[in-house]
C-alpha positions, 0 to 999 in steps of 0.5 A: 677501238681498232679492229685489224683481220689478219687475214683480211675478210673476203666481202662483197663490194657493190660499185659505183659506175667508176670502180669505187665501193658503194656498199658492202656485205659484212656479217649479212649487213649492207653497209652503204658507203658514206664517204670515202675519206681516202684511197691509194695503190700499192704494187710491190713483191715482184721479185716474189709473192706480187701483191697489188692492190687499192685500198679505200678508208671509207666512213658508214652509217655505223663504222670508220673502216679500210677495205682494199680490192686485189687487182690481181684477182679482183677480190675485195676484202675488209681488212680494219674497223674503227669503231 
């Protein structure tokens, strides 16, 4: 089953060295990144409300998710769970 936040749930990110999610804080729990099985950029809304953004399909311990960092603001975010 799939869980898609509209809106997406801001959350904390710890980093790796190169900008890439390492963990995240969800509902008070760590959850370490065990792999990152994708990533891209989107830019688009210019002409109105610009969003930018990089998104990352990540496997934990627990869960399948898709998180993304708002390079605009800088503020990351959880915006789907496959569990």
């Amino acid at each position: 089953m799939t869980k898609l936040f509209r809106p997406a749930i801001p959350i904390q990110v710890e980093e790796n060295p190169d900008g890439t999610p390492a963990g995240f804080l969800y509902r008070g729990n760590l959850s370490k990144v065990k792999q990152i099985c994708s990533h891209w950029r989107i830019k688009e809304g210019w002409w109105r409300n610009e969003v930018e953004r990089e998104y990352f399909q990540l496997e934990t311990p627990k869960f399948a998710c898709m998180i993304y960092q708002d390079l605009l603001s800088s503020g990351w975010y959880l915006q789907r769970i496959h569990d």
